[in-house]
C-alpha positions in Angstrom: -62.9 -52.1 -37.4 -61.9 -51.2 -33.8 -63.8 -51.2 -30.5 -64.0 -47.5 -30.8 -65.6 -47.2 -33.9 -68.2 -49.6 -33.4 -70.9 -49.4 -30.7 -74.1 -51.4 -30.0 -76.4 -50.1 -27.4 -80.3 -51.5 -26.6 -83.3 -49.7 -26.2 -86.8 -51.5 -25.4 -87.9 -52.0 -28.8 -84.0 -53.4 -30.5 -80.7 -52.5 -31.1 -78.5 -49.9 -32.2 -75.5 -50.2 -33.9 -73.0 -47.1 -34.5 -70.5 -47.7 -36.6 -68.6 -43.7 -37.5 -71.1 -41.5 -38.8 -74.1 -43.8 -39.3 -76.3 -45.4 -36.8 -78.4 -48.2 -37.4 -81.7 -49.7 -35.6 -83.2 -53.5 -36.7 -86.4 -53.6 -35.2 -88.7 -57.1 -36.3 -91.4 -56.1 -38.6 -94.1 -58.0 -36.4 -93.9 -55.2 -34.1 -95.4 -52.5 -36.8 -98.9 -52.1 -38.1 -99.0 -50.2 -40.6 -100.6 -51.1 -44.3 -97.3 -49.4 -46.2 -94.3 -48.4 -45.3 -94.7 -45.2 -46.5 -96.8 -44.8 -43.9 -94.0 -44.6 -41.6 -92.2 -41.3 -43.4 -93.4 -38.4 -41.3 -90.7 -39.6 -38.5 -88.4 -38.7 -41.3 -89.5 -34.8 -41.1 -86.1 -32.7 -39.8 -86.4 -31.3 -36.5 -83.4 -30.0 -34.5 -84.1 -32.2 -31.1 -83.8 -35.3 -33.2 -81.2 -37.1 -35.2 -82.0 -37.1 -39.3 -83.6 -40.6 -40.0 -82.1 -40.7 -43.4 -83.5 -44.0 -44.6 -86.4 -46.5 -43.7 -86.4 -50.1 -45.5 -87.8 -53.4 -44.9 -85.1 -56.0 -45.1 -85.1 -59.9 -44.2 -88.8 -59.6 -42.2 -87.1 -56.7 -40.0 -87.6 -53.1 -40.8 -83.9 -51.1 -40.6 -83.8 -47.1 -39.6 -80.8 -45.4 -40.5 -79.4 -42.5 -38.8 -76.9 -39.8 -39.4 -74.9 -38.8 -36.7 -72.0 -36.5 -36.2 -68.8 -38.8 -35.4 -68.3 -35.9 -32.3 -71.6 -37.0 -30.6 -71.3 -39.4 -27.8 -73.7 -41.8 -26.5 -75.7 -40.7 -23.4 -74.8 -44.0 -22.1 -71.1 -42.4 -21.3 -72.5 -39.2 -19.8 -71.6 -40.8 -16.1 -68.3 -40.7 -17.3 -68.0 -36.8 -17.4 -67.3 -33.9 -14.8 -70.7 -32.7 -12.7 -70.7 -29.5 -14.5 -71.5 -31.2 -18.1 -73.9 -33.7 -16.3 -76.0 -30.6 -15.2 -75.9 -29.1 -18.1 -76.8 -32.0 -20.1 -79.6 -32.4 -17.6 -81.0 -29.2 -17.7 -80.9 -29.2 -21.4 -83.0 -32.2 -21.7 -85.7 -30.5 -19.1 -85.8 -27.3 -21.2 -86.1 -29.6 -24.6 -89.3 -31.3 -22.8 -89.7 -33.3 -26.3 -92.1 -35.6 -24.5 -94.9 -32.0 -24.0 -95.7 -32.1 -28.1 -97.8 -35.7 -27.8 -96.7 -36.1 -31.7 -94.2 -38.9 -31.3 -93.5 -41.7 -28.8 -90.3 -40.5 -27.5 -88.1 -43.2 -26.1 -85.8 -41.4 -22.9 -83.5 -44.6 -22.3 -80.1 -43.6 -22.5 -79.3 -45.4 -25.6 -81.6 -43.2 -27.2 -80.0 -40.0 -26.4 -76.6 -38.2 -28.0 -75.2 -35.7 -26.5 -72.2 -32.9 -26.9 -70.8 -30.8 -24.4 -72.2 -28.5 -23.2 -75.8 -28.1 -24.2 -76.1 -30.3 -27.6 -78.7 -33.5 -27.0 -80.4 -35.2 -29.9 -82.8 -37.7 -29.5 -82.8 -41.1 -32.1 -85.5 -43.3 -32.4 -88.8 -41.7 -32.2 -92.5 -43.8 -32.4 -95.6 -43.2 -34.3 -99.0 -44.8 -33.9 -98.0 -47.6 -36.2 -94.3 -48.4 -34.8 -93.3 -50.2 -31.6 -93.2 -48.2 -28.4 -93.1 -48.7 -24.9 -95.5 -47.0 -22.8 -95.7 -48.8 -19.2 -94.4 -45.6 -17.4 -95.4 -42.1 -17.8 -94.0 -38.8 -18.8 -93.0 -38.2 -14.9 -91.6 -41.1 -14.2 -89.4 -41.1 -17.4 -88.3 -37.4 -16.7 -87.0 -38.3 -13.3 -85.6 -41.8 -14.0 -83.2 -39.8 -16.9 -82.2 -36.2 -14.6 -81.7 -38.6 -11.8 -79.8 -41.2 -13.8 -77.5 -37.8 -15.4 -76.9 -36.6 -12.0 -76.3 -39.6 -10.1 -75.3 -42.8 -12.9 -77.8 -44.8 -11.7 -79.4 -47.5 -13.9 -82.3 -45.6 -15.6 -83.7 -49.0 -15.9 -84.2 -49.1 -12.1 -85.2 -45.4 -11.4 -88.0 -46.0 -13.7 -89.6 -48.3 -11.2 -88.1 -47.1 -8.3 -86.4 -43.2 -8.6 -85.3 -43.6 -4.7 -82.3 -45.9 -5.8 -80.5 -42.0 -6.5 -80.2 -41.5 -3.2 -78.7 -44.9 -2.0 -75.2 -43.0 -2.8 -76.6 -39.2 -2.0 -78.6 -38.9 0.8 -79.5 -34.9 0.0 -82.4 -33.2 0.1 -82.8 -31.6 -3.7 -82.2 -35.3 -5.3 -84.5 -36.0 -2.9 -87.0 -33.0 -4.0 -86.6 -34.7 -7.7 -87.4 -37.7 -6.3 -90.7 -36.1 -4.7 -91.5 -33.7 -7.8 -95.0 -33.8 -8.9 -94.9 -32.4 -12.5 -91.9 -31.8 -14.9 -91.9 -28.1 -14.0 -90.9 -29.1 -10.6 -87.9 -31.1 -11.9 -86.9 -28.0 -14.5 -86.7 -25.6 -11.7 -84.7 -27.8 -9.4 -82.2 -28.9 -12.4 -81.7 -25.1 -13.4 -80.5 -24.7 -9.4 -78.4 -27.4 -9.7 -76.9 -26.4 -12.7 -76.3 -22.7 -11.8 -74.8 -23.6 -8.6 -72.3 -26.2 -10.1 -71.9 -23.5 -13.3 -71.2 -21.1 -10.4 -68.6 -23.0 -8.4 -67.0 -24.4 -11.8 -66.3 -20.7 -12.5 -65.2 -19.4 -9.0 -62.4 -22.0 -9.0 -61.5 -23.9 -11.8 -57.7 -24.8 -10.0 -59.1 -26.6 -7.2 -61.8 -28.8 -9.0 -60.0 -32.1 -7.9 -60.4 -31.0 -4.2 -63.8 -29.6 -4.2 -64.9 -32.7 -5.8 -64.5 -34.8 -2.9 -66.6 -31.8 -1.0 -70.9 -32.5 -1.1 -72.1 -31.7 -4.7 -75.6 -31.1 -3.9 -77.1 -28.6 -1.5 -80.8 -27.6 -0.7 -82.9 -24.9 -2.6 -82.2 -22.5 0.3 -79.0 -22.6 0.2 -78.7 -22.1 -3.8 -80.7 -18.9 -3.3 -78.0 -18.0 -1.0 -75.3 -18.5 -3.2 -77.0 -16.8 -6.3 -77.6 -14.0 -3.8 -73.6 -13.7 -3.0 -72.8 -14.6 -6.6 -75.0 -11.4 -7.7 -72.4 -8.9 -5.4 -69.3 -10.5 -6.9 -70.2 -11.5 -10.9 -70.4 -8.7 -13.5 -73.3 -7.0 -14.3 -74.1 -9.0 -17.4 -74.1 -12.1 -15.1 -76.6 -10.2 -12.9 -78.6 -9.4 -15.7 -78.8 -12.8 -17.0 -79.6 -14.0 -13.3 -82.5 -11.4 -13.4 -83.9 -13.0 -17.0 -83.6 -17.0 -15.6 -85.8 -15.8 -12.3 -88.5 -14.5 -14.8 -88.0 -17.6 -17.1 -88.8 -19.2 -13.3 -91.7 -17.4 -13.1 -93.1 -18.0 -16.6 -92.4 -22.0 -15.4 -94.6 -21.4 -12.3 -97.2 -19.8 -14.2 -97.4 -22.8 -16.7 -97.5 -25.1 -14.0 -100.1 -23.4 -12.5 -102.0 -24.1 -15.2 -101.3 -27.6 -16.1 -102.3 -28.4 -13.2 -105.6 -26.8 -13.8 -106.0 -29.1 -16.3 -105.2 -32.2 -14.5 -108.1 -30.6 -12.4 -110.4 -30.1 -14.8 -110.1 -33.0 -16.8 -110.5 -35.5 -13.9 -113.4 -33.6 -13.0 -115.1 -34.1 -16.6 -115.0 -30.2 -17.0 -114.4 -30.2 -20.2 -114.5 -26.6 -21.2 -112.8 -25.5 -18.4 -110.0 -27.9 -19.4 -109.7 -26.2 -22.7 -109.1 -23.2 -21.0 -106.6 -24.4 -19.2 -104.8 -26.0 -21.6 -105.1 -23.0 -24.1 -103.2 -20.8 -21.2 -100.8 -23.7 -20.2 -99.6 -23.2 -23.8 -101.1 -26.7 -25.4 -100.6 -26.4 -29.1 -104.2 -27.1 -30.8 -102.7 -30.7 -31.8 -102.3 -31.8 -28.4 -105.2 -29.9 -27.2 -107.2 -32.1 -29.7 -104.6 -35.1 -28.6 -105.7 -34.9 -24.7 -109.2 -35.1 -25.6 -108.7 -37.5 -28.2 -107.1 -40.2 -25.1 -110.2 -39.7 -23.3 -112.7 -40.6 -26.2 -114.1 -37.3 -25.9 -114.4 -37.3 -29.8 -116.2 -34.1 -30.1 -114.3 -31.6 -28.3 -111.5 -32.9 -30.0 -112.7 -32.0 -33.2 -114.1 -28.8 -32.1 -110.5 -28.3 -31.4 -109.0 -29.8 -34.3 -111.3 -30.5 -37.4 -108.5 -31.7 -39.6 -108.0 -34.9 -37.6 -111.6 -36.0 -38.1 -110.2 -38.9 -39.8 -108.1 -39.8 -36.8 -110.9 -39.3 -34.8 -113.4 -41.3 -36.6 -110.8 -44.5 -36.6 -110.3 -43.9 -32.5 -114.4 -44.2 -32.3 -114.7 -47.1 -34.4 -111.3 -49.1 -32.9 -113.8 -48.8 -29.7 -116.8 -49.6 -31.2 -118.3 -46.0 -30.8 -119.1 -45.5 -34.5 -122.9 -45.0 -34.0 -121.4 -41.9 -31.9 -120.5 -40.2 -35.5 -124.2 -39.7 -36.2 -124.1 -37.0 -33.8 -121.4 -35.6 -34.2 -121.5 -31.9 -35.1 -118.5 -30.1 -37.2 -117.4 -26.8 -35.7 -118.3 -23.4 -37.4 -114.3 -23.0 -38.0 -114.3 -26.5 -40.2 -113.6 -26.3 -43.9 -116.4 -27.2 -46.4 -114.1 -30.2 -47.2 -114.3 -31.8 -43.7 -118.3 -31.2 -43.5 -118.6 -33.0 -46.7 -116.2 -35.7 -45.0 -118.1 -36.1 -41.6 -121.3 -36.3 -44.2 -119.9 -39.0 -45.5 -119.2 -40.7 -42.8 -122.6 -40.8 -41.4 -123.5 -41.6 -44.7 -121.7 -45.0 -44.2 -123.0 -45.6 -41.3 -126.6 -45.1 -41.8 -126.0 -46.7 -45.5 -127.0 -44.0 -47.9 -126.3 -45.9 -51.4 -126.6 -42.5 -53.2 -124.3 -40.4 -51.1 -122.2 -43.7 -51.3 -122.1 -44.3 -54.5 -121.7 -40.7 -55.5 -118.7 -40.0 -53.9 -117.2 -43.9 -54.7 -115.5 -42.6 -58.0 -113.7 -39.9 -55.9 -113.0 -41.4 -52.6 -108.9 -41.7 -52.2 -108.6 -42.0 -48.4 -107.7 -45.8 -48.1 -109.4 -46.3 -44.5 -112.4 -44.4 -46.2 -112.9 -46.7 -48.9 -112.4 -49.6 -47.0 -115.6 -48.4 -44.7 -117.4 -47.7 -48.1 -116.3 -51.2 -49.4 -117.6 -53.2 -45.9 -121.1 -51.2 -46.3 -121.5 -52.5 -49.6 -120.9 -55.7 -48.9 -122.6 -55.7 -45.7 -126.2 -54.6 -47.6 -125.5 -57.4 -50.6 -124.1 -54.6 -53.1 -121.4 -57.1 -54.7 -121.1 -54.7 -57.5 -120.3 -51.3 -55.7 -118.3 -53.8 -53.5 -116.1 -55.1 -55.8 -115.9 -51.5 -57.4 -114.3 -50.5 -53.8 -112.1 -53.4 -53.7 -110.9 -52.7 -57.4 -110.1 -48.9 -56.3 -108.9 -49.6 -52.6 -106.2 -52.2 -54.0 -104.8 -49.7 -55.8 -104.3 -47.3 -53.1 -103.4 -49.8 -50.4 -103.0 -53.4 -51.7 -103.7 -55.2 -48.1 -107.0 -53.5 -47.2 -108.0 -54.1 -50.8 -107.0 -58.1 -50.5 -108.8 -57.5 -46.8 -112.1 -56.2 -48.5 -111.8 -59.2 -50.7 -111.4 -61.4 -48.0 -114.5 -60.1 -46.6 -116.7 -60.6 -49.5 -115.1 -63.8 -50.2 -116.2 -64.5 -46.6 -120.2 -63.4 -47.2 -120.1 -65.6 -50.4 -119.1 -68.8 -48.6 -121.4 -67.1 -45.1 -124.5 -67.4 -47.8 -123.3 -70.7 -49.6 -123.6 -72.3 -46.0 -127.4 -70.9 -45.7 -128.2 -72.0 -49.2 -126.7 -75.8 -48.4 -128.1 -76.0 -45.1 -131.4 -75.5 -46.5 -131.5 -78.0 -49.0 -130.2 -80.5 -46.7 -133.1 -79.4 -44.3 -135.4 -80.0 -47.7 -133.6 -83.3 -48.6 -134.5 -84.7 -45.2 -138.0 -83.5 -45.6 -138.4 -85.8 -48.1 -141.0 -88.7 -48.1 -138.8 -91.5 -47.0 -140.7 -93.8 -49.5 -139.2 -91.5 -51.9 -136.4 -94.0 -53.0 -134.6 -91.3 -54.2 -134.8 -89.6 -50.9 -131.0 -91.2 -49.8 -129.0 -89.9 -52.6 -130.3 -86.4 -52.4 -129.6 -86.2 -49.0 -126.5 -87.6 -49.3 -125.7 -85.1 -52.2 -126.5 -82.1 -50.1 -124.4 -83.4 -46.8 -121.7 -83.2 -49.0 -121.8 -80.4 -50.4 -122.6 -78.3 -47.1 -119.1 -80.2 -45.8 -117.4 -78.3 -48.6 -119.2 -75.2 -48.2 -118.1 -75.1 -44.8 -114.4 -75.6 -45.4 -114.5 -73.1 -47.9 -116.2 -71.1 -44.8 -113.5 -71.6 -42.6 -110.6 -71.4 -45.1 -112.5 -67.8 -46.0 -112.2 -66.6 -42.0 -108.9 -67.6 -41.8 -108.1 -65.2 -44.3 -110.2 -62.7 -43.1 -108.7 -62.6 -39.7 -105.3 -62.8 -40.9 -105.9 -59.6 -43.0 -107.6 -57.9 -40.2 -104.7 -58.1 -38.1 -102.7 -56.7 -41.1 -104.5 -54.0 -41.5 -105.3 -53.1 -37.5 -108.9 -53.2 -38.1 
């Protein structure tokens, strides 16, 4: 195999290897938490930003994604290599993409991560839900600028992530420097679109003499492309005009959303939280994200005013912060469906510990992290029957929150065992000591509290290794 056909490139969570068509990422299975791997095949779902993630498997304690790839994409990594005018393009194509708006994914932006094709082809690879590895130490923002600037400059993204003013150790100009300063990814869209349409422009107007007008200052100030689109309108034809025309309005349309994005910044920081969802409904927030925003500031209700089909994801985010006692007042919206009032019933059911709505709905319960809450209430409240009914059920569904429930009630057994043999040695020693037999009984019942305690301890151990399992 040559050089060429083989690539490796890193990204913060492993490695990809390309080898022709197919491209390959090991990541170490540590770094997941989910219950099943199946779990993991809604990244699979087609979408035309992203490469197809043909196959998922677990293999020698690493899980392997495979990708397909067109043997004519190229590696983002190499984008440094090309002329301005397919850096700019490539740049502005990832701006108007904005795959990192939707919320859905975890969307790595390293360059590894990105494919490209002249002019306006860019695929993204490896994308993160809640129960894969991702890194998250820098924000949307910061990402944005570290890539544009890296496109238009070939700095290290690595070090415009932390800082974005390395660009500008080579290009002291005053729009790299307006990317540099831009508050909000609408900022950086309009500012790559100039950049693009002025080198598109000049690119055009004289192809001949690219060598020398390379060596001549690529970048030039926002004025000054107005300028030039001004001039460019008098000599271009009239379907360049018109389409001139139609990118100022899409400009405007930009403005307008920014507008009202930052309404919501607003808002939100202020704990308006109706006048957030008005903001985001006219900034364009699909109701998922909507639901999303409000979800990442525990506001659990208004996210599932907004979105009652994620109750579920919603009732795991209150109890992963120990805000369960918060679903007792919870209130489903007039828009829910009768299957998600009967779910949020439920729910409260668990947590107040109604057996009969409990034990009612136990025969038709399928939602694993459901009947794992059903299964901990029953054992919680001394049902061992119901309990080991749950357990019997959940390992069916999802065999390592069933072997976690068992764990658990393994756990109260040998909790109670302790009690009962701490008690009798309490009684032992209670006896009269001119009771001869008063030695060997308490003898009898230190040793068998040692061994209740052991099996105590061995119980815990497997309790806690499940619970990490299982992300409880």
């Amino acid at each position: 195999m040559s050089k060429k056909d083989l690539e490796l490139l890193n990204i913060e969570v492993g490695t990809f290897k390309r080898v022709n068509d197919k491209l390959t990422l090991k990541i170490d299975q540590s770094q997941f938490r989910y219950d099943s791997l199946a779990e993991l095949n809604e990244v699979k779902a087609q979408e035309p930003n992203f490469l197809h993630l043909q196959n998922i498997v677990e293999q020698d304690s690493q899980v392997v994604l495979t990708y397909g790839l067109s043997k004519e994409a190229k590696s983002l990594k190499h984008l440094p290599t090309e002329k301005k005018a397919i850096r700019t393009a490539i740049a502005k194509q990832i701006m108007t993409q904005d795959v990192l708006s939707d919320g859905k994914y975890h969307i790595s932006l390293n360059p590894a991560n990105i494919w490209y094709y002249p002019m306006t082809n860019v695929w993204y690879a490896y994308r993160a839900n809640e129960l894969m590895p991702f890194d998250d130490k820098f924000n949307s923002l910061s990402k944005y600028k570290a890539l544009v600037l890296y496109c238009l400059t070939g700095t290290p993204y690595e070090r415009l992530l932390s800082e974005p003013k390395e660009a500008l150790a080579k290009n002291q100009d005053e729009l790299l420097q307006q990317i540099v300063n831009a508050n909000d990814t609408e900022e950086l869209k309009l500012a790559i679109k100039g950049i693009d349409d002025y080198v598109s422009y000049r690119e055009w107007q004289d192809v001949d003499s690219n060598e020398q007008k390379s060596k001549k200052k690529l970048w030039i100030t926002a004025g000054s492309i107005a300028i030039v689109a001004i001039i460019a309108m008098g000599l271009i034809h009239k379907n360049d005009q018109k389409k001139y025309v139609a990118l100022e309005n899409q400009h405007q349309e930009q403005i307008t959303k920014l507008k009202y994005s930052t309404a919501v910044k607003t808002a939100l920081d202020d704990k308006e939280w109706k006048e957030a969802g008005k903001a985001m409904d006219k900034a364009g927030y699909s109701k998922n994200k909507k639901a999303t925003t409000y979800l990442n500031l525990n506001k659990y209700q208004e996210a599932l005013n907004t979105e009652p089909s994620l109750l579920l994801k919603i009732v795991k985010k209150a109890y992963k912060n120990d805000d369960s006692k918060d679903i007792l007042e919870w209130q489903t919206p007039s828009s829910a469906s009768s299957k998600i009032s009967n779910q949020l019933k439920l729910e409260k059911a668990i947590i107040n510990y109604d057996v009969d709505t409990l034990t009612g709905q136990l025969s038709f319960e399928q939602n694993g992290d459901v009947l794992l809450r059903m299964g901990k209430a029953f054992n919680d409240h001394d049902d061992t029957q119901d309990a080991s009914t749950a357990q019997t059920k959940l390992v069916a569904i999802n065999k390592d929150k069933g072997d976690y429930l068992k764990a658990l009630m393994t756990l109260k057994s040998a909790n109670k065992s302790v009690d009962d043999n701490q008690k009798k040695l309490d009684d032992a020693n209670k006896i009269d000591d001119k009771d001869s037999s008063k030695g060997d009984k308490v003898k009898e019942a230190k040793s068998n509290l040692e061994n209740a305690k052991k099996d105590q301890s061995t119980a815990q151990k497997k309790v806690d290794q499940l619970q990490k399992k299982v992300g409880d």
